[in-house]
PyMOL Python script that loads the backbone (N, CA, C, O; Angstrom):
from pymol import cmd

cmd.read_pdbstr("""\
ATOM      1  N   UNK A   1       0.849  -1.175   0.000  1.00  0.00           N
ATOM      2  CA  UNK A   1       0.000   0.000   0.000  1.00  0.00           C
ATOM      3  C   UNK A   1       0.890   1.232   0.000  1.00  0.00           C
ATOM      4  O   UNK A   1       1.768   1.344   0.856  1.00  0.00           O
ATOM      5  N   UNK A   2       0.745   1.918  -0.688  1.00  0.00           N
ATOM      6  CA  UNK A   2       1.257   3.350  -1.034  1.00  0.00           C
ATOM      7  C   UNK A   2       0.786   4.699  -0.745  1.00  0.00           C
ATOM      8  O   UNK A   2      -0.367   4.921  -1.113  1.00  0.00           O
ATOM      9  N   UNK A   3       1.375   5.599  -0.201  1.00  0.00           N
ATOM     10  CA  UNK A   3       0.495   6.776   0.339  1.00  0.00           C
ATOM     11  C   UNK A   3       0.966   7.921  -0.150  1.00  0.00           C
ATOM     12  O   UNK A   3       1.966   8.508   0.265  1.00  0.00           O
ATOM     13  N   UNK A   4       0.065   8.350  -1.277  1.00  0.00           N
ATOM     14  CA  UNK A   4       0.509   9.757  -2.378  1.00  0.00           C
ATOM     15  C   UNK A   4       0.030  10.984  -2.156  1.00  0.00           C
ATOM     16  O   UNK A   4      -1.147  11.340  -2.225  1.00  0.00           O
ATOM     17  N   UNK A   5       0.773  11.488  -1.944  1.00  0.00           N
ATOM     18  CA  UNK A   5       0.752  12.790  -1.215  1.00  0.00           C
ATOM     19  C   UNK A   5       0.633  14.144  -2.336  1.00  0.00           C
ATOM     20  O   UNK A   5       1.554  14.263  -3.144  1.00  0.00           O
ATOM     21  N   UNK A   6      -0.158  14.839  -2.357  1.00  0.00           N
ATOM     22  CA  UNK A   6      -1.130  15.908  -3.694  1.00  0.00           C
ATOM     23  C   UNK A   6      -0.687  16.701  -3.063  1.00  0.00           C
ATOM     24  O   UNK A   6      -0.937  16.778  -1.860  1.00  0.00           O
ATOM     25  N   UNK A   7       0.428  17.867  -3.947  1.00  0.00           N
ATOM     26  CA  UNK A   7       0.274  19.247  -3.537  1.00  0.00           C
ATOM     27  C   UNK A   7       0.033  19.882  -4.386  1.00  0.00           C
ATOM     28  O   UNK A   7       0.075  19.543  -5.569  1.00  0.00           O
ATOM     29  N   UNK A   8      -0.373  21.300  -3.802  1.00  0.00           N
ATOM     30  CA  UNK A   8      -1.265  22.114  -4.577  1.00  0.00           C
ATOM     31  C   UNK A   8      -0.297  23.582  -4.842  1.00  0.00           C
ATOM     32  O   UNK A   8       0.362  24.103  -3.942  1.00  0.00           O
ATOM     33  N   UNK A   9      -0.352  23.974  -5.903  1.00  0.00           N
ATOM     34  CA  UNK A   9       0.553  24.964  -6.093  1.00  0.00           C
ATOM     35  C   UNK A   9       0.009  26.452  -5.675  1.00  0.00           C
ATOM     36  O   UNK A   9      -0.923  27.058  -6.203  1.00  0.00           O
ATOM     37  N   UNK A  10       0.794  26.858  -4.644  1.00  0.00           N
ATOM     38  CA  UNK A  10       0.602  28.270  -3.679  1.00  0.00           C
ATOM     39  C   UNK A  10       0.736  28.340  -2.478  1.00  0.00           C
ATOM     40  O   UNK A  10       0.563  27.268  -1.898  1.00  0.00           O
ATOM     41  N   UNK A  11       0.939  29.048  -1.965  1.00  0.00           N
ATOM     42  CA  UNK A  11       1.414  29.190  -0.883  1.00  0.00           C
ATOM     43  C   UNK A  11       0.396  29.017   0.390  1.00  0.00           C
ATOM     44  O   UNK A  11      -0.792  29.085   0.074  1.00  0.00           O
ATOM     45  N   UNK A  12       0.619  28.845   1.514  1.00  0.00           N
ATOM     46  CA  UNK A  12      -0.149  28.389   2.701  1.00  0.00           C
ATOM     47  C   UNK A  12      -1.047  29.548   2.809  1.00  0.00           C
ATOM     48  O   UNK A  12      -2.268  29.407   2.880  1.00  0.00           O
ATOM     49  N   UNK A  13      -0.528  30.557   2.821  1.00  0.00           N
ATOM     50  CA  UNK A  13      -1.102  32.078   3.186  1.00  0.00           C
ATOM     51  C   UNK A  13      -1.924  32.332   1.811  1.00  0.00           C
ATOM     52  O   UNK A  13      -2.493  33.360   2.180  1.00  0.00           O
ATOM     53  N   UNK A  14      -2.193  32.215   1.050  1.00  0.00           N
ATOM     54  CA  UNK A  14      -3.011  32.375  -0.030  1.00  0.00           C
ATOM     55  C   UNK A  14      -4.337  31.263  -0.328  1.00  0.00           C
ATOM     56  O   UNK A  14      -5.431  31.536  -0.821  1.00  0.00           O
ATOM     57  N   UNK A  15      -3.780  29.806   0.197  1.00  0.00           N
ATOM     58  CA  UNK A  15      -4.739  29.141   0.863  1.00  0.00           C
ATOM     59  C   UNK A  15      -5.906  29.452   1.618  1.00  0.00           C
ATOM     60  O   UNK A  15      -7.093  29.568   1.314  1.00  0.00           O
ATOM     61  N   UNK A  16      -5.071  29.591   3.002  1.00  0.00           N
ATOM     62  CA  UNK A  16      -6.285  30.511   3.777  1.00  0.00           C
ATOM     63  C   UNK A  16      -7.182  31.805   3.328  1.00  0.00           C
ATOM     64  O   UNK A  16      -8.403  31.952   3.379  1.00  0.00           O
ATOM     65  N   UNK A  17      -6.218  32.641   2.896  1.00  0.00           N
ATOM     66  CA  UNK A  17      -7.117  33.538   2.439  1.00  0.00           C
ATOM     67  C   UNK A  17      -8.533  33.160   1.754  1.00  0.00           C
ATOM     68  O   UNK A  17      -9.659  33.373   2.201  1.00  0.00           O
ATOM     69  N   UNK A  18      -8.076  32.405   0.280  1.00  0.00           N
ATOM     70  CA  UNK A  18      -9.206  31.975  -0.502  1.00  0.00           C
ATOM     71  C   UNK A  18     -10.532  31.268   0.257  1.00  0.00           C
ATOM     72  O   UNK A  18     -11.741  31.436   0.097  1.00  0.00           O
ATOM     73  N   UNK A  19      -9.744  30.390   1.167  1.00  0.00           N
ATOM     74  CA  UNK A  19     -10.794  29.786   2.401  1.00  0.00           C
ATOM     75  C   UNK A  19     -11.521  30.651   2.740  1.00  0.00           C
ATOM     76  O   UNK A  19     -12.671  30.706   2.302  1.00  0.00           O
ATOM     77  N   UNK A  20     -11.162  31.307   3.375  1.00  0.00           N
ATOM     78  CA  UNK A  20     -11.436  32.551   4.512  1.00  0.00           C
ATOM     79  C   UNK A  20     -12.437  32.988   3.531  1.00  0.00           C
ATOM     80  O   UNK A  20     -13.624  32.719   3.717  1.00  0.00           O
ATOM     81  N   UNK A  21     -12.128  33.503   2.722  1.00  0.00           N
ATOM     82  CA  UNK A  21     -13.029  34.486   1.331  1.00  0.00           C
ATOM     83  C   UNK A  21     -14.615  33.577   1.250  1.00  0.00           C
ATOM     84  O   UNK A  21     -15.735  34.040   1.465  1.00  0.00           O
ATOM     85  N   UNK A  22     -14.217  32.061   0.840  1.00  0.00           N
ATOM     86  CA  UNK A  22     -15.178  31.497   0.679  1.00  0.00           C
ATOM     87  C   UNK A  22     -16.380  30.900   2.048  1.00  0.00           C
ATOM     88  O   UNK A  22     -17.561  30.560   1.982  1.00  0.00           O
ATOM     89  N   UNK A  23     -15.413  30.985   3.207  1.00  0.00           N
ATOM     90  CA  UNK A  23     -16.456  31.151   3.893  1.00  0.00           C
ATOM     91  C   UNK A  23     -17.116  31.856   4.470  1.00  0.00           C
ATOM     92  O   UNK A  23     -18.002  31.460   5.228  1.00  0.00           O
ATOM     93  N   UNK A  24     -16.777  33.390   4.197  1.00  0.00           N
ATOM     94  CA  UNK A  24     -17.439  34.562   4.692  1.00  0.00           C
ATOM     95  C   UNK A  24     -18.407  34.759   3.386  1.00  0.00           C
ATOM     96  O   UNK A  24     -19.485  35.306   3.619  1.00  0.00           O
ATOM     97  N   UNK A  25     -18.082  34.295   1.775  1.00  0.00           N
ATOM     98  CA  UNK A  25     -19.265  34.048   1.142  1.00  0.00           C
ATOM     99  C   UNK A  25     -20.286  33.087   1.496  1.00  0.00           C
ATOM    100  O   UNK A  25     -21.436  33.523   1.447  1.00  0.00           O
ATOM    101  N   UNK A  26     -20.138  31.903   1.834  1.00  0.00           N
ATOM    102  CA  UNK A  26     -21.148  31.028   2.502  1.00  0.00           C
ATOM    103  C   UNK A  26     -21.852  32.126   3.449  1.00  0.00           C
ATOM    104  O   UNK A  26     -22.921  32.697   3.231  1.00  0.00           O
ATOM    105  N   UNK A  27     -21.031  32.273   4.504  1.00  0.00           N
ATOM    106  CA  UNK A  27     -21.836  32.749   5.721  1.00  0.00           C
ATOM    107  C   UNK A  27     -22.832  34.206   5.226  1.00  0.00           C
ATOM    108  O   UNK A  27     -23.826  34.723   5.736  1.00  0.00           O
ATOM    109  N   UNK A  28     -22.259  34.436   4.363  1.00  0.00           N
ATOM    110  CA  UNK A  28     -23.402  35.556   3.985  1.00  0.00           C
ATOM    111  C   UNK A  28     -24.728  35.425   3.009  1.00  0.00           C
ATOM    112  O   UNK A  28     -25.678  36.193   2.863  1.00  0.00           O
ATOM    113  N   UNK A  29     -24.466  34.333   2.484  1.00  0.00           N
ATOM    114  CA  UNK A  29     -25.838  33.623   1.848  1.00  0.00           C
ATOM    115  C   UNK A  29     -26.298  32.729   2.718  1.00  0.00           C
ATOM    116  O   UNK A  29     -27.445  32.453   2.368  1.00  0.00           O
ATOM    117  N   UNK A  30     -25.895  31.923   4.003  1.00  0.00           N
ATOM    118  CA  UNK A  30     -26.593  31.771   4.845  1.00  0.00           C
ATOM    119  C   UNK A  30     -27.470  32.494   5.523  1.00  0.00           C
ATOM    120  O   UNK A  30     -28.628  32.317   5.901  1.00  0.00           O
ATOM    121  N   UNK A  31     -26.390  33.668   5.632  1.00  0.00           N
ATOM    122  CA  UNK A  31     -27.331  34.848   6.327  1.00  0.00           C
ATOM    123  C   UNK A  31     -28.696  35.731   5.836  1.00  0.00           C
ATOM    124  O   UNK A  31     -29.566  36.247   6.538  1.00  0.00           O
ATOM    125  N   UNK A  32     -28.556  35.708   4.455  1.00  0.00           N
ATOM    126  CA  UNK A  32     -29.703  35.782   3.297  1.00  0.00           C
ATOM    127  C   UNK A  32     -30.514  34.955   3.684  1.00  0.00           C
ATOM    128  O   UNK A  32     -31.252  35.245   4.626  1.00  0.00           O
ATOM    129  N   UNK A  33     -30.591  33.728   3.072  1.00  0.00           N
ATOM    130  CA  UNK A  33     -31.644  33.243   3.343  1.00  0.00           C
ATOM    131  C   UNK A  33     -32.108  32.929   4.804  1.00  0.00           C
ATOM    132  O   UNK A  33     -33.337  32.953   4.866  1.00  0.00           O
ATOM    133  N   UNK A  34     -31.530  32.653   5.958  1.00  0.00           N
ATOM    134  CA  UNK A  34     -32.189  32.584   6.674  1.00  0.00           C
ATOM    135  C   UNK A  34     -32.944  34.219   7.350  1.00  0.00           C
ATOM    136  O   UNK A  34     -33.297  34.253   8.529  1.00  0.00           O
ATOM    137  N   UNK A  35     -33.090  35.341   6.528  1.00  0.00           N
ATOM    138  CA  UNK A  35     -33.570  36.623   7.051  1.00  0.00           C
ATOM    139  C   UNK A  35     -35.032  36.182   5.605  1.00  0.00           C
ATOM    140  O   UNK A  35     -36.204  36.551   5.678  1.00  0.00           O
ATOM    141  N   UNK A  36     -34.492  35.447   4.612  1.00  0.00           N
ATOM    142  CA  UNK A  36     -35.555  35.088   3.698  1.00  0.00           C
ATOM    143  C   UNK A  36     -36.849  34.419   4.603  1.00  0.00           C
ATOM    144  O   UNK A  36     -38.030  34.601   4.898  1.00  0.00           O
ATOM    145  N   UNK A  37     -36.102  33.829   4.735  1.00  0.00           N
ATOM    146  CA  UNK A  37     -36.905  32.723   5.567  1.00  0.00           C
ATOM    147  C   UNK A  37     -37.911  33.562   6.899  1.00  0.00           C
ATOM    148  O   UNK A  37     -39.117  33.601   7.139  1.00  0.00           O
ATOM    149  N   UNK A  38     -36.756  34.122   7.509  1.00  0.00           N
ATOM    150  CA  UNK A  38     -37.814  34.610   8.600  1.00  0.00           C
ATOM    151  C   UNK A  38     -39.154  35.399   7.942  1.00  0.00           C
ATOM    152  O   UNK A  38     -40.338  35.226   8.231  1.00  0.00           O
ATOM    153  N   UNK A  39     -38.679  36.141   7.153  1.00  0.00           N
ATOM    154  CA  UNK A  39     -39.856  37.137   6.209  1.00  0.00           C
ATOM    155  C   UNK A  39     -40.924  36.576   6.153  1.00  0.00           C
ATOM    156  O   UNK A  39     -42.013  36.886   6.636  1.00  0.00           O
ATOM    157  N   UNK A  40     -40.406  35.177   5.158  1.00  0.00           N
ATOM    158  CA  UNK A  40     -41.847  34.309   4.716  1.00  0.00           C
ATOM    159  C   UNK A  40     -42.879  33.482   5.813  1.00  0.00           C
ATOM    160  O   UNK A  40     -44.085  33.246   5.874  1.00  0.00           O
ATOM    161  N   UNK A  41     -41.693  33.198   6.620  1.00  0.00           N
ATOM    162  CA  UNK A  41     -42.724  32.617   8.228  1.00  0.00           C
ATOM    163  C   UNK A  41     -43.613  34.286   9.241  1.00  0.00           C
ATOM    164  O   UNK A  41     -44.589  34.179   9.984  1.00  0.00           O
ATOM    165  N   UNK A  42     -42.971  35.443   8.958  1.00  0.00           N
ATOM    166  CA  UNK A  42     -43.808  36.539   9.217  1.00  0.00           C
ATOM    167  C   UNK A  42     -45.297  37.210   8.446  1.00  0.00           C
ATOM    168  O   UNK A  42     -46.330  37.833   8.690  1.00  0.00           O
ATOM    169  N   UNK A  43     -44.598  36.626   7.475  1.00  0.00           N
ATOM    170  CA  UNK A  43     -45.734  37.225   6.392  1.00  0.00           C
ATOM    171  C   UNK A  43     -46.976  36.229   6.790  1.00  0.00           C
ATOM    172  O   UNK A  43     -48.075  36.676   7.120  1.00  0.00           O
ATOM    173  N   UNK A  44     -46.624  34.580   6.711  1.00  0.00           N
ATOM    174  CA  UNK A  44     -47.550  33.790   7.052  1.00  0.00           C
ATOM    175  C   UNK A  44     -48.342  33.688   8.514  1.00  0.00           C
ATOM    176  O   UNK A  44     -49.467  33.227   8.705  1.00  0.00           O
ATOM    177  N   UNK A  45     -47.336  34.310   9.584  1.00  0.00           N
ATOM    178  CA  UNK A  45     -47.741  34.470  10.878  1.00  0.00           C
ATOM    179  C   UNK A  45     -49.232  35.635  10.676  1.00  0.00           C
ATOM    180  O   UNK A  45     -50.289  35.546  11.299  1.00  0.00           O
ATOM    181  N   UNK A  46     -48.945  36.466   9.831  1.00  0.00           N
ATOM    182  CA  UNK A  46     -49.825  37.677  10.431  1.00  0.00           C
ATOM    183  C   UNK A  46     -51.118  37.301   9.292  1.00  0.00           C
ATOM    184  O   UNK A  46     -52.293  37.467   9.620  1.00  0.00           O
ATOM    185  N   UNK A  47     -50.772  36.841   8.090  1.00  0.00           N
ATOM    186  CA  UNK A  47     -51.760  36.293   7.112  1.00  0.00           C
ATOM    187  C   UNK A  47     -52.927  35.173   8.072  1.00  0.00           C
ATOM    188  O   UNK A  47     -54.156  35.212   8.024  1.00  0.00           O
ATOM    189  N   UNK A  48     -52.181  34.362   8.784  1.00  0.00           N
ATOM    190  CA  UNK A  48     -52.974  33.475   9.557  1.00  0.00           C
ATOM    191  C   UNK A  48     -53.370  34.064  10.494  1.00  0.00           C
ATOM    192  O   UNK A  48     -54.498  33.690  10.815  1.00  0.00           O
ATOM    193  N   UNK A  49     -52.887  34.982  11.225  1.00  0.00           N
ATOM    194  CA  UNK A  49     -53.451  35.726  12.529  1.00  0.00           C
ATOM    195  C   UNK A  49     -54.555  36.720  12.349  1.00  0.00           C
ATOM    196  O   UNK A  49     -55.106  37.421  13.198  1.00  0.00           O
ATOM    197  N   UNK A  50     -54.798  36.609  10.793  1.00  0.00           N
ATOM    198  CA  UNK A  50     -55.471  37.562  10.140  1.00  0.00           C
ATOM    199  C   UNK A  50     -56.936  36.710  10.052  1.00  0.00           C
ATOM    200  O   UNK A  50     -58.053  37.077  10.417  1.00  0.00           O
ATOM    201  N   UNK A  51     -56.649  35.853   9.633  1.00  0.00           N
ATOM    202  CA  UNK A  51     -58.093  34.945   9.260  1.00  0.00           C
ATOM    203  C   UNK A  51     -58.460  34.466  10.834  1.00  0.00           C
ATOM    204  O   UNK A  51     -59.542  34.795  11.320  1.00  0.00           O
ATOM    205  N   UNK A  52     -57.608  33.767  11.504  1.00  0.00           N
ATOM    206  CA  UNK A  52     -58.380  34.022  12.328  1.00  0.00           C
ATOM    207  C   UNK A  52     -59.127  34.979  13.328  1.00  0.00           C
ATOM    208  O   UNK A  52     -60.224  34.626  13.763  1.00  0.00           O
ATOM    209  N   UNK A  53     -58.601  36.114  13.688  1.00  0.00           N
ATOM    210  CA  UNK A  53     -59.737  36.972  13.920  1.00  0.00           C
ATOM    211  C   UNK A  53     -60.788  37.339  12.853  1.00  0.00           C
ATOM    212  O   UNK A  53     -61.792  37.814  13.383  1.00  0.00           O
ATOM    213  N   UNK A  54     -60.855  37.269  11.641  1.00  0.00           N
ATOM    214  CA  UNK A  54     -61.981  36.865  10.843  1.00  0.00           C
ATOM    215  C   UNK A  54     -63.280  35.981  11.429  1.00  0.00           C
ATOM    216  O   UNK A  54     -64.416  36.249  11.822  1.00  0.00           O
ATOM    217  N   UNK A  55     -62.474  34.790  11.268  1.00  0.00           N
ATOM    218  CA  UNK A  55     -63.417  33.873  12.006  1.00  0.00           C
ATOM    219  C   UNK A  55     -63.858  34.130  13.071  1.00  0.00           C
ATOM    220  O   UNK A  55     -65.021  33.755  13.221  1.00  0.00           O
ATOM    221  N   UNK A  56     -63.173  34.883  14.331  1.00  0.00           N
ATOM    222  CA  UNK A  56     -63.399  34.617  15.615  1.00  0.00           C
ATOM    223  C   UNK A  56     -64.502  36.152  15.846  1.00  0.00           C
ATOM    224  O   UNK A  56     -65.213  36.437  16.810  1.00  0.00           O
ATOM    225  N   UNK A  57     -64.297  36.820  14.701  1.00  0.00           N
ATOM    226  CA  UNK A  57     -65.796  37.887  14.733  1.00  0.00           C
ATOM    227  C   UNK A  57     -67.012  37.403  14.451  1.00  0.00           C
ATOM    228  O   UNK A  57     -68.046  37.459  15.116  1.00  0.00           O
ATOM    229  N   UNK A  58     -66.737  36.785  13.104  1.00  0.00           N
ATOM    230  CA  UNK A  58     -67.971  35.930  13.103  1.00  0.00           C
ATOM    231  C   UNK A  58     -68.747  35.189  13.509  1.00  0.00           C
ATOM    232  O   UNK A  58     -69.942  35.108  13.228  1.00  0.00           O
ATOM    233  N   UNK A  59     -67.943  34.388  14.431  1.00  0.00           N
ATOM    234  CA  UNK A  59     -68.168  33.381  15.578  1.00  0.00           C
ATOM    235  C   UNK A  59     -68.903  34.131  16.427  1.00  0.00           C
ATOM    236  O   UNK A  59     -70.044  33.860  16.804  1.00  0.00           O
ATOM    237  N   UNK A  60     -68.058  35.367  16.826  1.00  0.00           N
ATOM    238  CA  UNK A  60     -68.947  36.339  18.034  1.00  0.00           C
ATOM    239  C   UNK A  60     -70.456  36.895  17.792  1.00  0.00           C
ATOM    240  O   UNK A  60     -71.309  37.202  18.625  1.00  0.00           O
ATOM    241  N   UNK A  61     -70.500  36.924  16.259  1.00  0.00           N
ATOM    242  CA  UNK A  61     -71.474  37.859  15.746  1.00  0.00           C
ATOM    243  C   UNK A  61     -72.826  36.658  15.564  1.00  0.00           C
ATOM    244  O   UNK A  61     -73.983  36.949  15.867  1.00  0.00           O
ATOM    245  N   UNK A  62     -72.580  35.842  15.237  1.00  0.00           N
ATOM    246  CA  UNK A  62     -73.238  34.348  15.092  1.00  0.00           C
ATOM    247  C   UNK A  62     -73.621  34.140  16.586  1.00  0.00           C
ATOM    248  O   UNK A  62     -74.757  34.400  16.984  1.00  0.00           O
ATOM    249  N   UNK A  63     -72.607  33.647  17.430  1.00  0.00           N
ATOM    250  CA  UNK A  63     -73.419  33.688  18.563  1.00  0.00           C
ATOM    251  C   UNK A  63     -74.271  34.516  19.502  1.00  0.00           C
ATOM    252  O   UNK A  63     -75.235  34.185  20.193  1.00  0.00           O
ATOM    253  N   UNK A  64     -73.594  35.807  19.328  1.00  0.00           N
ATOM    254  CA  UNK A  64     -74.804  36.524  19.527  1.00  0.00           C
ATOM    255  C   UNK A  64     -75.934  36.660  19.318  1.00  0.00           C
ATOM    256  O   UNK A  64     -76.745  36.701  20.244  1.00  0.00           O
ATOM    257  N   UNK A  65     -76.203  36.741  18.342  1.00  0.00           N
ATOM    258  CA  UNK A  65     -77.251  36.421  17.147  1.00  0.00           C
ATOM    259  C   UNK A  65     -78.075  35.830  17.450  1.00  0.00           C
ATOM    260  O   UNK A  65     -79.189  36.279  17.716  1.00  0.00           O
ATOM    261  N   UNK A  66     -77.651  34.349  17.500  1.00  0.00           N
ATOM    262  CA  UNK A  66     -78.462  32.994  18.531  1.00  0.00           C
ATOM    263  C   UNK A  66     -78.765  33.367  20.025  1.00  0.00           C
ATOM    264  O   UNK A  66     -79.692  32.707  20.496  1.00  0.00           O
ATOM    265  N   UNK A  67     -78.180  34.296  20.892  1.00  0.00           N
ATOM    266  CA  UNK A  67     -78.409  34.018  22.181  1.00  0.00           C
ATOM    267  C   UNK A  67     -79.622  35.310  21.851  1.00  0.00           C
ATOM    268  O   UNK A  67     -80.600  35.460  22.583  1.00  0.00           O
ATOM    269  N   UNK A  68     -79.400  36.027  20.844  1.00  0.00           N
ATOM    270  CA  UNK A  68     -80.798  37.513  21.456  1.00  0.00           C
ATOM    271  C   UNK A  68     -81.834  36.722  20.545  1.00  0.00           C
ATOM    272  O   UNK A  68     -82.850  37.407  20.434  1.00  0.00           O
ATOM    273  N   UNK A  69     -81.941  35.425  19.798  1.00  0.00           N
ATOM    274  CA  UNK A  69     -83.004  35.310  19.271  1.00  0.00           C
ATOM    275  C   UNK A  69     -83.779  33.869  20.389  1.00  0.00           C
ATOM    276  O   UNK A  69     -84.959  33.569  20.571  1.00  0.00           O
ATOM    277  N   UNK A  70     -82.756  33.386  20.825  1.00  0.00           N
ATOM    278  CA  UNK A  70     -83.284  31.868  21.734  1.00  0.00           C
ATOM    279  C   UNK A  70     -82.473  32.416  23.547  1.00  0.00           C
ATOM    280  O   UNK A  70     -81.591  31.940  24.261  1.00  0.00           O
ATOM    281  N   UNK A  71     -83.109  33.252  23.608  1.00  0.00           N
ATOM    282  CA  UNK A  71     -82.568  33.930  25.428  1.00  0.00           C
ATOM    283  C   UNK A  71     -83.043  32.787  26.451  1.00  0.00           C
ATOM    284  O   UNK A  71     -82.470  32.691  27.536  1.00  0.00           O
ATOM    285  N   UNK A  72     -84.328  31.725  26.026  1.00  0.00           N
ATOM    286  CA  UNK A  72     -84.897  31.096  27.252  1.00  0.00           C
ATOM    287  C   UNK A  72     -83.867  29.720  26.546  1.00  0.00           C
ATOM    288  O   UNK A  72     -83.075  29.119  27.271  1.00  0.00           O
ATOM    289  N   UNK A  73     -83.964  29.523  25.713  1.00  0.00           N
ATOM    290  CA  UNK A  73     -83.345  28.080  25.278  1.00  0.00           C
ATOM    291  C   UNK A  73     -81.826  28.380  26.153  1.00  0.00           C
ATOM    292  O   UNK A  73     -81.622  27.656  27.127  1.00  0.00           O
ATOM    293  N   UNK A  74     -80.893  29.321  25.839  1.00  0.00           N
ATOM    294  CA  UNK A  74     -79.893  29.440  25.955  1.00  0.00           C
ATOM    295  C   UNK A  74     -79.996  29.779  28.011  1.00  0.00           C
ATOM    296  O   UNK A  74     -78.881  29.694  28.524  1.00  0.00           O
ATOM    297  N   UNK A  75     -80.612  29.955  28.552  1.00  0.00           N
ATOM    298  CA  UNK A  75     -80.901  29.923  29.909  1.00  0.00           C
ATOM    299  C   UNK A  75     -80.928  28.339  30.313  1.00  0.00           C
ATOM    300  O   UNK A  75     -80.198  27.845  31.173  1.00  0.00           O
ATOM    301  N   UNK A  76     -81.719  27.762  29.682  1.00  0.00           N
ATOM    302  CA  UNK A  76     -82.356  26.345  30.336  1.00  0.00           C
ATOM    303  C   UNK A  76     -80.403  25.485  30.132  1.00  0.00           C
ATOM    304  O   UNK A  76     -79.854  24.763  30.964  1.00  0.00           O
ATOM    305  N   UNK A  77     -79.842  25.935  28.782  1.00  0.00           N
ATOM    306  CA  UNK A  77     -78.665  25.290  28.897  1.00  0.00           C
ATOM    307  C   UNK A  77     -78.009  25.155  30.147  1.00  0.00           C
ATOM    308  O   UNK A  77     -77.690  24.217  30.878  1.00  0.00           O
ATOM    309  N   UNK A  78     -77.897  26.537  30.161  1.00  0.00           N
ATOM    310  CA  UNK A  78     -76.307  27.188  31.513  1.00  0.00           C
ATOM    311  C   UNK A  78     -77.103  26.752  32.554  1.00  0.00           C
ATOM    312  O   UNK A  78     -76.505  26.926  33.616  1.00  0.00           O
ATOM    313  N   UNK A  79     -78.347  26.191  32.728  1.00  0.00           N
ATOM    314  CA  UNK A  79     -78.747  26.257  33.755  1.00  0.00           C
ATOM    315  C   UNK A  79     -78.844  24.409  34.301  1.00  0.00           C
ATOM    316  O   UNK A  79     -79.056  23.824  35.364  1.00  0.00           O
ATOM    317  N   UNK A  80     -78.622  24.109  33.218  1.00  0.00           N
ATOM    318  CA  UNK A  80     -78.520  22.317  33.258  1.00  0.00           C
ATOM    319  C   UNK A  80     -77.245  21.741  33.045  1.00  0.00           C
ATOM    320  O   UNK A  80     -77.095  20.523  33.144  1.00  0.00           O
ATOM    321  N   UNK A  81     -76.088  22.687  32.695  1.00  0.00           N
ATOM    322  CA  UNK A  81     -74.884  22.829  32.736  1.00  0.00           C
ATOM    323  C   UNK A  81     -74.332  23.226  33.680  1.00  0.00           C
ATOM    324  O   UNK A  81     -73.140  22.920  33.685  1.00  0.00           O
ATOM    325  N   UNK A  82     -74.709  23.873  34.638  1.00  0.00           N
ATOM    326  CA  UNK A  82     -74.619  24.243  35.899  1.00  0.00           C
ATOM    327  C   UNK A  82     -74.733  23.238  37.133  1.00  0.00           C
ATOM    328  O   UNK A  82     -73.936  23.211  38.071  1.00  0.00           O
ATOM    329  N   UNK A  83     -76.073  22.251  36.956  1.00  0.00           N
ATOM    330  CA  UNK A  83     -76.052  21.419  37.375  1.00  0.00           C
ATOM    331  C   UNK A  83     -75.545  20.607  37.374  1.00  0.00           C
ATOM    332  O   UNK A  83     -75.226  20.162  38.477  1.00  0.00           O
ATOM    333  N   UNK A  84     -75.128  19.869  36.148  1.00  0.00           N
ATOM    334  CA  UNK A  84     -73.974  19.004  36.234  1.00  0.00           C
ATOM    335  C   UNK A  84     -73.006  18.779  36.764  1.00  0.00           C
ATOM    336  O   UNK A  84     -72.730  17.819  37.484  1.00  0.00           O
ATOM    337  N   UNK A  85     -72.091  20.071  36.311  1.00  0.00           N
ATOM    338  CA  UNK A  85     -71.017  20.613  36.829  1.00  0.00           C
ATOM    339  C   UNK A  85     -71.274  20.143  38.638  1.00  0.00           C
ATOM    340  O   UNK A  85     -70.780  19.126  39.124  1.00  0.00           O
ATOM    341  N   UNK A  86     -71.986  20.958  39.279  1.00  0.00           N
ATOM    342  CA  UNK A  86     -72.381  21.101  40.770  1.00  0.00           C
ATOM    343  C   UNK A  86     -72.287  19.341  41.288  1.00  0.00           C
ATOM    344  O   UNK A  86     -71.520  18.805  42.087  1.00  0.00           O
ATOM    345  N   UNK A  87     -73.274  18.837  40.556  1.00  0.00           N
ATOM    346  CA  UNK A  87     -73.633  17.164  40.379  1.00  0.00           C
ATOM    347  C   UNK A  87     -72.172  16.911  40.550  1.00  0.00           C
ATOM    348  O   UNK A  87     -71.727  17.114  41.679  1.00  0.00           O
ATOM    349  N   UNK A  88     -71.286  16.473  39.552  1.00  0.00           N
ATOM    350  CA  UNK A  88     -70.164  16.547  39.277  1.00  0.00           C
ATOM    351  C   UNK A  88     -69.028  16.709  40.796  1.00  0.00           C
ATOM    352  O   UNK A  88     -68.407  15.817  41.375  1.00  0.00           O
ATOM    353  N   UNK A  89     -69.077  17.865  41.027  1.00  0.00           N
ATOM    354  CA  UNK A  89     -68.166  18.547  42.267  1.00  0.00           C
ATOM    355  C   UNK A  89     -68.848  18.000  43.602  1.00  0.00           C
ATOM    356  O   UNK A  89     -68.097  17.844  44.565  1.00  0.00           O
ATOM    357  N   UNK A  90     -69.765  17.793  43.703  1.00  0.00           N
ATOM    358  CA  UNK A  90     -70.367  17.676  45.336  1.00  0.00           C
ATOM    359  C   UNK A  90     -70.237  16.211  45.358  1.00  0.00           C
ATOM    360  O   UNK A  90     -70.176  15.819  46.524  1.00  0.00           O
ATOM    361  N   UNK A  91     -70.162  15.095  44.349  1.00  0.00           N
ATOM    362  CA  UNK A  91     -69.560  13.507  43.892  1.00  0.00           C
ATOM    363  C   UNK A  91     -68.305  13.709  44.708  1.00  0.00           C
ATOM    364  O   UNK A  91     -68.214  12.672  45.365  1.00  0.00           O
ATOM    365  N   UNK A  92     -67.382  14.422  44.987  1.00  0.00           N
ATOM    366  CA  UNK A  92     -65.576  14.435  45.224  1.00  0.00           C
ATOM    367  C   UNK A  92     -65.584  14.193  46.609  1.00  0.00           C
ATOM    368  O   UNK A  92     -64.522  14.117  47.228  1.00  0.00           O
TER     369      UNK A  92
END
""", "prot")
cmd.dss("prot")
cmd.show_as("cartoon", "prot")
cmd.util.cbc("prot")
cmd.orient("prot")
């Protein structure tokens, strides 16, 4: 077995440099995209934070709706839900 040894023509100090060069280019397209990245997970944060308070008006506006049109239905609930609950706790 034989062990062949590759050198490369230039000097040690010109080595590093080029290194050096290329990984402060990496690190700066790392740094790109991950500020890419954050953008697109912000944009989607507030897009979604968006629909749902959409929904969660409607929800409000809907249930309202139902409780000023069924006031005794929606009484007899909380009021048999109440019991349970009570049922429930005074069991312990």
């Amino acid at each position: 077995m034989t062990t062949e040894i590759i050198t490369i023509p230039g000097t040690t100090e010109s080595l590093k440099e080029t290194l050096s060069r290329d990984l402060k280019g990496i690190v700066g397209k790392a740094d790109h995209l991950l500020k890419d990245a954050g953008h697109s997970v912000a944009e989607e944060f507030s897009a979604t934070r968006h629909a749902i308070a959409e929904n969660a008006c409607a929800a409000s506006t809907a249930t309202d709706a139902y409780v000023r049109a069924n006031p005794w239905k929606i009484i007899g609930i909380a009021a048999a839900t109440g019991a349970f609950i009570g049922a429930l706790i005074s069991r312990r």
